[in-house]
N, CA, C and O atoms as a Tripos MOL2 file, in Angstrom:
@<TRIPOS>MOLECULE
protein
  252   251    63     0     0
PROTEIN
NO_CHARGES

@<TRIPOS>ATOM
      1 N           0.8500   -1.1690    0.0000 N.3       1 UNK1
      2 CA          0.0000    0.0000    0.0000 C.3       1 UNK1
      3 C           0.8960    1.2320    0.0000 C.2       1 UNK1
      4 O           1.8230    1.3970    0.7920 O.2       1 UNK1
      5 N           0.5290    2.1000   -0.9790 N.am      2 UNK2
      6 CA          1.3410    3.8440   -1.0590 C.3       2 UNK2
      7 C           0.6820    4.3720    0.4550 C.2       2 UNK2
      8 O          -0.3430    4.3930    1.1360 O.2       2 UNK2
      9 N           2.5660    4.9010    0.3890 N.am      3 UNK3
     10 CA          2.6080    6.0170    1.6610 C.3       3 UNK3
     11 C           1.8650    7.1950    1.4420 C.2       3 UNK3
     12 O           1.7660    7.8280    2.4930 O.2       3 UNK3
     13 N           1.2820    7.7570    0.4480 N.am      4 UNK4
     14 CA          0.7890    8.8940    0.1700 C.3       4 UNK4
     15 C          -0.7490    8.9950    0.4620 C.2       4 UNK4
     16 O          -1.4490   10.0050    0.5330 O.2       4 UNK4
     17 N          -1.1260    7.5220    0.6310 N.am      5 UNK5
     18 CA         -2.5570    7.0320    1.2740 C.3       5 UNK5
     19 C          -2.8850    7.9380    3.2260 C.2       5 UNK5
     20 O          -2.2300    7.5840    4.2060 O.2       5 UNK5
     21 N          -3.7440    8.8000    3.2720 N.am      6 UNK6
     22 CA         -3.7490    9.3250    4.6290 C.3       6 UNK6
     23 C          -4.8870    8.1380    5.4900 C.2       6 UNK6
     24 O          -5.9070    7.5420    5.1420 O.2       6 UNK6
     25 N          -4.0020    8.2070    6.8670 N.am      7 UNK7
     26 CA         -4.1580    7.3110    7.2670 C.3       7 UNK7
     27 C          -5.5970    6.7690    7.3550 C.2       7 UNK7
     28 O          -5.6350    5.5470    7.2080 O.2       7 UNK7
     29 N          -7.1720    7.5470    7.6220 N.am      8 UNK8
     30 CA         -7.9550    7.6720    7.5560 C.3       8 UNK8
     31 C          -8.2530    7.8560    6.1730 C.2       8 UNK8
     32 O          -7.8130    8.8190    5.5460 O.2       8 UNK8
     33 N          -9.2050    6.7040    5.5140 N.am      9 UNK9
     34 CA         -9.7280    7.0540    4.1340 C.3       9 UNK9
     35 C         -11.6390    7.3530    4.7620 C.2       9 UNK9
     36 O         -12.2130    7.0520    5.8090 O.2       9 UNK9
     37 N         -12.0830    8.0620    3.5020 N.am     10 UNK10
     38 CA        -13.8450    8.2590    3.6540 C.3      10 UNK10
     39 C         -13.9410    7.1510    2.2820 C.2      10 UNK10
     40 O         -13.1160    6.5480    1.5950 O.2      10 UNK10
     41 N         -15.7040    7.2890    2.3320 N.am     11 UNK11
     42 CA        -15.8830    5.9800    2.1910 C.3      11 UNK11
     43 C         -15.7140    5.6580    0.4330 C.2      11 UNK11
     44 O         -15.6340    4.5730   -0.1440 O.2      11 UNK11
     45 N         -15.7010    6.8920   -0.0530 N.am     12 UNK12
     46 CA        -15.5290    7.3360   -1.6170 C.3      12 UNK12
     47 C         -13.9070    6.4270   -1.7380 C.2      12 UNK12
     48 O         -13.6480    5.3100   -2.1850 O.2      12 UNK12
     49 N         -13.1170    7.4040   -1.1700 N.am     13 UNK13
     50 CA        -11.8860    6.8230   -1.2010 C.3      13 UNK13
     51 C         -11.6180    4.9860   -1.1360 C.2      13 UNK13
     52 O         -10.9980    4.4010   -2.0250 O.2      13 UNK13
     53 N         -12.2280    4.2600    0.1090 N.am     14 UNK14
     54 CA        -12.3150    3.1060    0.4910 C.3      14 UNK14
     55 C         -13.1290    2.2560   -1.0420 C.2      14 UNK14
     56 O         -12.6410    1.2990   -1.6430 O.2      14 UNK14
     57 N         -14.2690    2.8600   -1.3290 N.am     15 UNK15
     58 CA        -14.5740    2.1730   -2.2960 C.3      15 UNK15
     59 C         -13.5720    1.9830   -3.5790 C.2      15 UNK15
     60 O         -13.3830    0.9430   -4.2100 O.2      15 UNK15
     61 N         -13.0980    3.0150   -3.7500 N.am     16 UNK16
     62 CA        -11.8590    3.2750   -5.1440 C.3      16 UNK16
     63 C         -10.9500    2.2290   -4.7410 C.2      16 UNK16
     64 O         -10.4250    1.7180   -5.7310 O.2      16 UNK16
     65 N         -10.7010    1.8950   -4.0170 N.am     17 UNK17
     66 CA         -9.5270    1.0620   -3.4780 C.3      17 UNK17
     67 C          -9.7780   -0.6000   -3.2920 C.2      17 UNK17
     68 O          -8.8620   -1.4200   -3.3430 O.2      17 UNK17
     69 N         -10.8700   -0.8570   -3.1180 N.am     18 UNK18
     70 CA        -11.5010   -2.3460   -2.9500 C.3      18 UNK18
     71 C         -11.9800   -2.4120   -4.3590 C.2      18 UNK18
     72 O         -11.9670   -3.5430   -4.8460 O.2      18 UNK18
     73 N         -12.3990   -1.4410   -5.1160 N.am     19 UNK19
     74 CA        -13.5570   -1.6550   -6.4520 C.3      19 UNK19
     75 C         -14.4690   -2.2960   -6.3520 C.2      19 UNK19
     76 O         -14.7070   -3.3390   -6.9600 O.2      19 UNK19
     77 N         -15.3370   -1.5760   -5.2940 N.am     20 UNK20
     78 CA        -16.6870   -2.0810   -4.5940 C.3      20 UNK20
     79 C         -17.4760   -0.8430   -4.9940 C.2      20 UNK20
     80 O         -16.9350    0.2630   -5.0150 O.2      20 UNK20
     81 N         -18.7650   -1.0290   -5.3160 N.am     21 UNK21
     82 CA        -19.6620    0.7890   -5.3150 C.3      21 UNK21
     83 C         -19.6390    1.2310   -3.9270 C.2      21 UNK21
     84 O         -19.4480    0.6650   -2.8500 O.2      21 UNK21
     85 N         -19.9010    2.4600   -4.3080 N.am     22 UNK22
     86 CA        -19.7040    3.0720   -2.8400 C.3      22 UNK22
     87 C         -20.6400    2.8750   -2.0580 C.2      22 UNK22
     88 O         -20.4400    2.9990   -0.8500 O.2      22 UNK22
     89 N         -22.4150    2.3710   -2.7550 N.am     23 UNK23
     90 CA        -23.6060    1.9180   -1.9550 C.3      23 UNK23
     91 C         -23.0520    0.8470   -1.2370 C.2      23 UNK23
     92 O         -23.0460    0.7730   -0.0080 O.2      23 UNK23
     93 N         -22.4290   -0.2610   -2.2750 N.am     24 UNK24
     94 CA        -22.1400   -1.6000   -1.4150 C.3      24 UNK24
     95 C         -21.1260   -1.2630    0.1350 C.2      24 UNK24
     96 O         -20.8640   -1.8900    1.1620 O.2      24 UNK24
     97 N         -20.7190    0.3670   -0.5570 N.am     25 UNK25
     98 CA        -19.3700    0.1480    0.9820 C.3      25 UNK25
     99 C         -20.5810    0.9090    2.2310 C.2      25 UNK25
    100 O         -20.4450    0.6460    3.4260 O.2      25 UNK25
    101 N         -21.1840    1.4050    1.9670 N.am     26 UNK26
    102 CA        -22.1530    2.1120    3.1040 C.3      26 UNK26
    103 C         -22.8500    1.0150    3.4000 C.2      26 UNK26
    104 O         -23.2050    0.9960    4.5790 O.2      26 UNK26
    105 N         -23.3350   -0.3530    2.4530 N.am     27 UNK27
    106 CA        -24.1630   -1.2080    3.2860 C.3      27 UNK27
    107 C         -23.4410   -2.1760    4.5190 C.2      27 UNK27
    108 O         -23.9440   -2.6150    5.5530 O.2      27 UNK27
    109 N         -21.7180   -2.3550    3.8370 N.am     28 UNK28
    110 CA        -21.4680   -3.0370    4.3930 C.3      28 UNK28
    111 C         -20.8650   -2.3010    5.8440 C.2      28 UNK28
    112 O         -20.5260   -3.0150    6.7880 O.2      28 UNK28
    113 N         -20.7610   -0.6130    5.9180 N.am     29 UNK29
    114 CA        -20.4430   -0.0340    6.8670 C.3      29 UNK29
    115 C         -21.6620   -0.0680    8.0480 C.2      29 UNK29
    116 O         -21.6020   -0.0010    9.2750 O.2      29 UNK29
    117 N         -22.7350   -0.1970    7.1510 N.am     30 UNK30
    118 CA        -23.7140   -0.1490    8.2390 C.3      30 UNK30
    119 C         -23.7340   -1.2970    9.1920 C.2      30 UNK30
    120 O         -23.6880   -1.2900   10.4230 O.2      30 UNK30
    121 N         -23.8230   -2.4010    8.2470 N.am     31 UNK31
    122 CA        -23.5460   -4.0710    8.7560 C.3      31 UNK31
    123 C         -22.0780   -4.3870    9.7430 C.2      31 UNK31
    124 O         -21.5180   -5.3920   10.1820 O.2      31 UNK31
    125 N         -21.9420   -3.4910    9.7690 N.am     32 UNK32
    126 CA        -20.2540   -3.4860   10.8610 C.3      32 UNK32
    127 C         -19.1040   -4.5670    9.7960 C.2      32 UNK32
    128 O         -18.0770   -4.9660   10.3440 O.2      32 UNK32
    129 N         -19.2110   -4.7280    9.2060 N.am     33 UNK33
    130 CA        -18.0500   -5.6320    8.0120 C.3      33 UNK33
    131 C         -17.1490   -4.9230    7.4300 C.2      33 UNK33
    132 O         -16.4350   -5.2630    6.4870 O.2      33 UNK33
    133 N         -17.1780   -3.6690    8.1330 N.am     34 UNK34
    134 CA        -15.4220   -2.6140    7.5870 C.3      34 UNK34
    135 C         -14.8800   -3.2260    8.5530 C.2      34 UNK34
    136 O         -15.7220   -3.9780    9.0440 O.2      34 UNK34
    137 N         -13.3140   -3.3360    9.4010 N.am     35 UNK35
    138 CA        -13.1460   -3.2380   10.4240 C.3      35 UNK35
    139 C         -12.3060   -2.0510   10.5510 C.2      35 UNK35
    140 O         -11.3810   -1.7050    9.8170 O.2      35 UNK35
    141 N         -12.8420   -1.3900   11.7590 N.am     36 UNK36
    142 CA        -12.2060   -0.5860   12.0880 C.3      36 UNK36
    143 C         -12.8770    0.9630   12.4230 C.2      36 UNK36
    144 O         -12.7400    1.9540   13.1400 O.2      36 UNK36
    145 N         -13.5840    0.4600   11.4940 N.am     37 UNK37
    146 CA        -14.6450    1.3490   10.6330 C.3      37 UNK37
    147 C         -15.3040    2.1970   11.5940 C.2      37 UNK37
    148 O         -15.7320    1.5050   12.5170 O.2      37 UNK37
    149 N         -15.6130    3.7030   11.7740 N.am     38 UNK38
    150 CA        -16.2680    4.3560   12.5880 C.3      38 UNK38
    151 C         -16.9860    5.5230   11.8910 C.2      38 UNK38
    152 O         -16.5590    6.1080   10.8960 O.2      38 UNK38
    153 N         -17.9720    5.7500   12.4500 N.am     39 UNK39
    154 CA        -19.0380    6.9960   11.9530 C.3      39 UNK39
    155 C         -18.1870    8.3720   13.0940 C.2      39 UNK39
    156 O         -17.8670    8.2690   14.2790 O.2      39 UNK39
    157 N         -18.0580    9.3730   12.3020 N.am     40 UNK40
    158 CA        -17.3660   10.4530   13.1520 C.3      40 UNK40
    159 C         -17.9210   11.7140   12.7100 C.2      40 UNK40
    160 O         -17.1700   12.4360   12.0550 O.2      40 UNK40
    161 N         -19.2200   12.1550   12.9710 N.am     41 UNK41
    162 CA        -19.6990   13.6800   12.9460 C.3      41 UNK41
    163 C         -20.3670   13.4010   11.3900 C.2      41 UNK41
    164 O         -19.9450   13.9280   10.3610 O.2      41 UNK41
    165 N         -21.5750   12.3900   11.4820 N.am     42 UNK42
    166 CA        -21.8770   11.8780   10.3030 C.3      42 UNK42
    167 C         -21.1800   11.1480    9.2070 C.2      42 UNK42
    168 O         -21.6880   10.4300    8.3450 O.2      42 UNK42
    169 N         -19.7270   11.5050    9.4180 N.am     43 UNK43
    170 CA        -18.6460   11.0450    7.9490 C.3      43 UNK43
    171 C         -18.1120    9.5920    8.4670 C.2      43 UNK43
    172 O         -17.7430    9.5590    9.6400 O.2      43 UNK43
    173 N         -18.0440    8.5170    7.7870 N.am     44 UNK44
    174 CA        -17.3180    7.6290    8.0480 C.3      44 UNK44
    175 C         -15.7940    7.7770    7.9240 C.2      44 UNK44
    176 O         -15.2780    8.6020    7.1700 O.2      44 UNK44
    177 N         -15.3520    7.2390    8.4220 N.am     45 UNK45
    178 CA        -14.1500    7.2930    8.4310 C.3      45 UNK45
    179 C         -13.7200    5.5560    8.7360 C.2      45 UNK45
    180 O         -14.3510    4.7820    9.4570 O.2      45 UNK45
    181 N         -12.5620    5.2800    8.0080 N.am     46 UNK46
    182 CA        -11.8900    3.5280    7.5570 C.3      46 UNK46
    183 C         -10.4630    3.6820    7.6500 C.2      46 UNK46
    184 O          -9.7660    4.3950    6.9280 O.2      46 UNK46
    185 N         -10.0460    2.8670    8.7140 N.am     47 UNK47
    186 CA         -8.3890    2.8590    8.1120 C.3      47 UNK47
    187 C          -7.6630    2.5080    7.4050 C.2      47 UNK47
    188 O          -7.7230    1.2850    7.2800 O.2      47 UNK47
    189 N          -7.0300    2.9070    6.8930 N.am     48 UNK48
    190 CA         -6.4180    2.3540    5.3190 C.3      48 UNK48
    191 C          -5.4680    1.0400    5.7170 C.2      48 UNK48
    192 O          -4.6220    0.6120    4.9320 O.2      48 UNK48
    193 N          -5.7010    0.4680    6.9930 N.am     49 UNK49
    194 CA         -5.5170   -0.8570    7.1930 C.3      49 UNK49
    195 C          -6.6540   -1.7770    6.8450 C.2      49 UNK49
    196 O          -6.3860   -2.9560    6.6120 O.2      49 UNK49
    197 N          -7.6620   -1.4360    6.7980 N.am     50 UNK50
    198 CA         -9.2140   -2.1770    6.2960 C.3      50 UNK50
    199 C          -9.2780   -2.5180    4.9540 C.2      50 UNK50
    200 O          -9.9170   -3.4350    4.4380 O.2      50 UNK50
    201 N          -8.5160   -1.6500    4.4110 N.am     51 UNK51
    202 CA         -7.8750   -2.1610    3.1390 C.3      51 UNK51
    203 C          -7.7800   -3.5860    2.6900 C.2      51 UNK51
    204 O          -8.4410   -4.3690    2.0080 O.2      51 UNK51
    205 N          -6.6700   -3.5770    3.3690 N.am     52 UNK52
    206 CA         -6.1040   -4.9570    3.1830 C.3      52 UNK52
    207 C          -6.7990   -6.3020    3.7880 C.2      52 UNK52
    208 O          -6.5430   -7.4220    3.3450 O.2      52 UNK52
    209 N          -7.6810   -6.0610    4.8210 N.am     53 UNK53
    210 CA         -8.2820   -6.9140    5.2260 C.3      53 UNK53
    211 C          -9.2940   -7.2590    4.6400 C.2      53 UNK53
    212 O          -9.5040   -8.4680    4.5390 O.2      53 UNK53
    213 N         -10.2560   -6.2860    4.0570 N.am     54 UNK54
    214 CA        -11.3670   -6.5350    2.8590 C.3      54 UNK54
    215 C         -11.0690   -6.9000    1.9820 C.2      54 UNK54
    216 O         -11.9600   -7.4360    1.3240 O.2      54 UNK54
    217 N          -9.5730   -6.8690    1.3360 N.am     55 UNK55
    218 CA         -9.0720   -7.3460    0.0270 C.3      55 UNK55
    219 C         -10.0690   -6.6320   -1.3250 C.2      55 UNK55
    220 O         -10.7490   -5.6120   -1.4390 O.2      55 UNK55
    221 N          -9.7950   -7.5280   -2.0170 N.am     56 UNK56
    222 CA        -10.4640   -7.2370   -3.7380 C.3      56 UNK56
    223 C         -11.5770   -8.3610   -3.4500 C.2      56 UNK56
    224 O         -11.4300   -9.4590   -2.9140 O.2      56 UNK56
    225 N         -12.8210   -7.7100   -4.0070 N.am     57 UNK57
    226 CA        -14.0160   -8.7310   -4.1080 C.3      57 UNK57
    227 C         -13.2520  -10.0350   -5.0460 C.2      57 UNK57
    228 O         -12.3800   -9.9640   -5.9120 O.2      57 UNK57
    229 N         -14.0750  -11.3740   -4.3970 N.am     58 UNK58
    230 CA        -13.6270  -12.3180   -5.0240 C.3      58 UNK58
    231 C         -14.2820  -12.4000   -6.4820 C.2      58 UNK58
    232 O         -13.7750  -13.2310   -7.2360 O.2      58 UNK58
    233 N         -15.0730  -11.8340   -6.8430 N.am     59 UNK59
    234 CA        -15.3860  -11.7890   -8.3960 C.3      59 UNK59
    235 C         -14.2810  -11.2260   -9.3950 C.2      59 UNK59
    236 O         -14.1140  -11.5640  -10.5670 O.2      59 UNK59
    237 N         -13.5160  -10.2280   -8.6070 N.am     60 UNK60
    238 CA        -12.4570   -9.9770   -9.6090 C.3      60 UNK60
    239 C         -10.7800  -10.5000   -9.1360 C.2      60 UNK60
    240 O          -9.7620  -10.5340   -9.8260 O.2      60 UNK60
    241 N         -10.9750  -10.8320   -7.8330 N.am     61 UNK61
    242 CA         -9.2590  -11.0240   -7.6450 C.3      61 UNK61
    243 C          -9.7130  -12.3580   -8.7090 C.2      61 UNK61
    244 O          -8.9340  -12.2420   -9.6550 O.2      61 UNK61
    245 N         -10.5150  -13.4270   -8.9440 N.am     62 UNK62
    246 CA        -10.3830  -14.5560   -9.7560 C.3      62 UNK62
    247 C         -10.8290  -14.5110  -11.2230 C.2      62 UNK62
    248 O         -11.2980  -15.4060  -11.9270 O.2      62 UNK62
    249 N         -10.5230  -13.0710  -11.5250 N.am     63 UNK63
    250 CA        -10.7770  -13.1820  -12.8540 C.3      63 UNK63
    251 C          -9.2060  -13.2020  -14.0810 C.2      63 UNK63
    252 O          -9.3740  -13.3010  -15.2970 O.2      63 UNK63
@<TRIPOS>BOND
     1     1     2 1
     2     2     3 1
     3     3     4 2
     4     3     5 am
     5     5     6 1
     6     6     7 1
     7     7     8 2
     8     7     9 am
     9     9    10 1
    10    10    11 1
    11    11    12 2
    12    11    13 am
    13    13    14 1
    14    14    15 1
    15    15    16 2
    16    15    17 am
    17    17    18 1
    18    18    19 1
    19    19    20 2
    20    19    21 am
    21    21    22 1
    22    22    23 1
    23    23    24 2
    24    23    25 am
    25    25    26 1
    26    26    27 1
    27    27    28 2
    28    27    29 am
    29    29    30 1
    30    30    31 1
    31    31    32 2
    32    31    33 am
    33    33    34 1
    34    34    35 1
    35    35    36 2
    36    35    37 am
    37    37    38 1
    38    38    39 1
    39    39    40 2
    40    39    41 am
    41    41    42 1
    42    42    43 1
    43    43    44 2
    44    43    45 am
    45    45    46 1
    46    46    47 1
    47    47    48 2
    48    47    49 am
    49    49    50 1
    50    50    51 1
    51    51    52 2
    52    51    53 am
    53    53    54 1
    54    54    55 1
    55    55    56 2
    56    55    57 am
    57    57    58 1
    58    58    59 1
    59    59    60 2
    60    59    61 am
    61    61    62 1
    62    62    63 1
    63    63    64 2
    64    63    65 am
    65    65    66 1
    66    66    67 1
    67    67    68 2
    68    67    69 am
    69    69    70 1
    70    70    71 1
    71    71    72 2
    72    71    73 am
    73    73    74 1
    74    74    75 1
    75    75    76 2
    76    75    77 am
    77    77    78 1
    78    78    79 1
    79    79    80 2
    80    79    81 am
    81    81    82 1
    82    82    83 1
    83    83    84 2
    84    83    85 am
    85    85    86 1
    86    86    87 1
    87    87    88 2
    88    87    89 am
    89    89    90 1
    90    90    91 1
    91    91    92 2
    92    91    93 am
    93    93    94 1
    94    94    95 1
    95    95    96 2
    96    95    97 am
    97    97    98 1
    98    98    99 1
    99    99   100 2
   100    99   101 am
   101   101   102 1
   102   102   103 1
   103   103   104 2
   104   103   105 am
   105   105   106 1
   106   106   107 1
   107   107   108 2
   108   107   109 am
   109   109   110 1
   110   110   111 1
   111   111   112 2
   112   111   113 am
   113   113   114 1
   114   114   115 1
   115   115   116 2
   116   115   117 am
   117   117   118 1
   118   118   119 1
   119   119   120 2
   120   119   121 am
   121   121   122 1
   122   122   123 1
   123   123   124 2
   124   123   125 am
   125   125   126 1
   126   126   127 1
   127   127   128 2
   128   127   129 am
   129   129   130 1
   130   130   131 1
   131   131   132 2
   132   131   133 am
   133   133   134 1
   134   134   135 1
   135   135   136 2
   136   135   137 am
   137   137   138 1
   138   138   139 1
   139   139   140 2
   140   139   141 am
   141   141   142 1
   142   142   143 1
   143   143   144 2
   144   143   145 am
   145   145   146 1
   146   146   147 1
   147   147   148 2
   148   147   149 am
   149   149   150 1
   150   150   151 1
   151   151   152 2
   152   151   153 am
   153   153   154 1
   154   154   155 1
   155   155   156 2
   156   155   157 am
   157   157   158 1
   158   158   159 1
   159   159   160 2
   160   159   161 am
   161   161   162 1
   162   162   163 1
   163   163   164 2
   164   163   165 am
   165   165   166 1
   166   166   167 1
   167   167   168 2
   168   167   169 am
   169   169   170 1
   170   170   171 1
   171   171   172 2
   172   171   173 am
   173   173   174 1
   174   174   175 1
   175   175   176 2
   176   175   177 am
   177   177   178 1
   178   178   179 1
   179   179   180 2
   180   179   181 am
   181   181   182 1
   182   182   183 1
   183   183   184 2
   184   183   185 am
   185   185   186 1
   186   186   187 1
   187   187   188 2
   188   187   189 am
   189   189   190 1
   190   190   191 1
   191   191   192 2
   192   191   193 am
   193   193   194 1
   194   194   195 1
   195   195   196 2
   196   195   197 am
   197   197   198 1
   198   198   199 1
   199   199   200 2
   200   199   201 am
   201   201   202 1
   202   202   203 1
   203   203   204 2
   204   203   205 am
   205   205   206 1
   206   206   207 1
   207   207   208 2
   208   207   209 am
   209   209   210 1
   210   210   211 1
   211   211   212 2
   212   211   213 am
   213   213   214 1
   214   214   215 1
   215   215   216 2
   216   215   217 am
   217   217   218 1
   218   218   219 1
   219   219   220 2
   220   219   221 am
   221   221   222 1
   222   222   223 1
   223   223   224 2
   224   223   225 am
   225   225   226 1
   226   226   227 1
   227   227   228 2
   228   227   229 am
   229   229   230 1
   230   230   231 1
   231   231   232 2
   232   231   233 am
   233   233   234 1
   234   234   235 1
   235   235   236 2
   236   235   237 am
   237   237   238 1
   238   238   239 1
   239   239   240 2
   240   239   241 am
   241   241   242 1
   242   242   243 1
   243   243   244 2
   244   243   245 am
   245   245   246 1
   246   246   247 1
   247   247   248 2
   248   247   249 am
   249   249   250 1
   250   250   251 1
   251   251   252 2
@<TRIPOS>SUBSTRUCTURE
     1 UNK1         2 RESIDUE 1 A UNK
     2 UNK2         6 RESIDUE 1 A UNK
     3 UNK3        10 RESIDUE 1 A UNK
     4 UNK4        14 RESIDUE 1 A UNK
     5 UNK5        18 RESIDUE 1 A UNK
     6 UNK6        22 RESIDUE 1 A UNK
     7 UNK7        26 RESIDUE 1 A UNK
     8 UNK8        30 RESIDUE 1 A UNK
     9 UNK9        34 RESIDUE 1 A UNK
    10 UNK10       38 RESIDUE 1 A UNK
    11 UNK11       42 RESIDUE 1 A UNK
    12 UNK12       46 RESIDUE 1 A UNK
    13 UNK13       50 RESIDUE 1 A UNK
    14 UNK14       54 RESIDUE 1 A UNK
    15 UNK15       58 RESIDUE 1 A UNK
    16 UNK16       62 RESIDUE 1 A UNK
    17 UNK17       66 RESIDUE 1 A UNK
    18 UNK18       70 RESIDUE 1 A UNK
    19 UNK19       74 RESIDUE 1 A UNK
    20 UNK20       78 RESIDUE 1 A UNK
    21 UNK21       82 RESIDUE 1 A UNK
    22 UNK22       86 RESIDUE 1 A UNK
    23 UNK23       90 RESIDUE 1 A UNK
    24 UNK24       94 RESIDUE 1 A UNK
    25 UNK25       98 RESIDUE 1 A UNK
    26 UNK26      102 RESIDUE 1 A UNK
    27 UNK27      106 RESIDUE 1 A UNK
    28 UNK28      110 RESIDUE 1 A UNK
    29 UNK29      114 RESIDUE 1 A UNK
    30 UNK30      118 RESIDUE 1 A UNK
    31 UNK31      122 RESIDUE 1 A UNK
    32 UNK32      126 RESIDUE 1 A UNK
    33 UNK33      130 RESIDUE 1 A UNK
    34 UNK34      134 RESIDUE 1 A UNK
    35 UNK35      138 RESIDUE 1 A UNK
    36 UNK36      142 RESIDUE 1 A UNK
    37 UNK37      146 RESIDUE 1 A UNK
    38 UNK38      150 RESIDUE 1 A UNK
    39 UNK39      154 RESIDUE 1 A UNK
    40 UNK40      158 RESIDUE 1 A UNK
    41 UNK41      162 RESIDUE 1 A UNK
    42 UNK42      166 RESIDUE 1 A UNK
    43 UNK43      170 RESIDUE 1 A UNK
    44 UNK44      174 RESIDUE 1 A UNK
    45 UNK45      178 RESIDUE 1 A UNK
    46 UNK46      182 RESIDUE 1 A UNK
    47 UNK47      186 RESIDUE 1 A UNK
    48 UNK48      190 RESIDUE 1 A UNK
    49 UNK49      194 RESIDUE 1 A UNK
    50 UNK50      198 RESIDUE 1 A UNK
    51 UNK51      202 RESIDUE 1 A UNK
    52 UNK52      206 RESIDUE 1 A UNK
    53 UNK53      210 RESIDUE 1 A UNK
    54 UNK54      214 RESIDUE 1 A UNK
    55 UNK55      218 RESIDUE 1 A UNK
    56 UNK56      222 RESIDUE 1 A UNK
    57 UNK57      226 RESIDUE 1 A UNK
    58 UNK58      230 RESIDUE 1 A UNK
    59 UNK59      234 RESIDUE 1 A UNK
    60 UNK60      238 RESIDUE 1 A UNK
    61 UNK61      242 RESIDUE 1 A UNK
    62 UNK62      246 RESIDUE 1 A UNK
    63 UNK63      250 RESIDUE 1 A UNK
């Protein structure tokens, strides 16, 4: 993962990075399945360690 990534991504960002829609990343934020994941003054906020733990949907890492 680039150092230029701030440590806190929103959820726009998080989606660009998994290549998930950004609906699917709010459903799954709601469902607690970010980890890490926190609501902060309405804005989500994800650590760009959640990253790596969500990986790439398996529809495309196996394509």
């Amino acid at each position: 993962m680039t150092d230029d990534l701030p440590q806190y991504l929103d959820a726009r960002q998080f989606a660009e990075l998994v290549q998930m829609h950004r609906q699917t990343v709010y459903q799954k934020l709601r469902a607690e399945e970010v980890p890490g994941a926190r609501k902060i003054g309405g804005c989500w906020r994800i650590p760009r360690w959640a990253v790596e733990e969500v990986g790439t949907p398996a529809h495309l890492a196996n394509a």
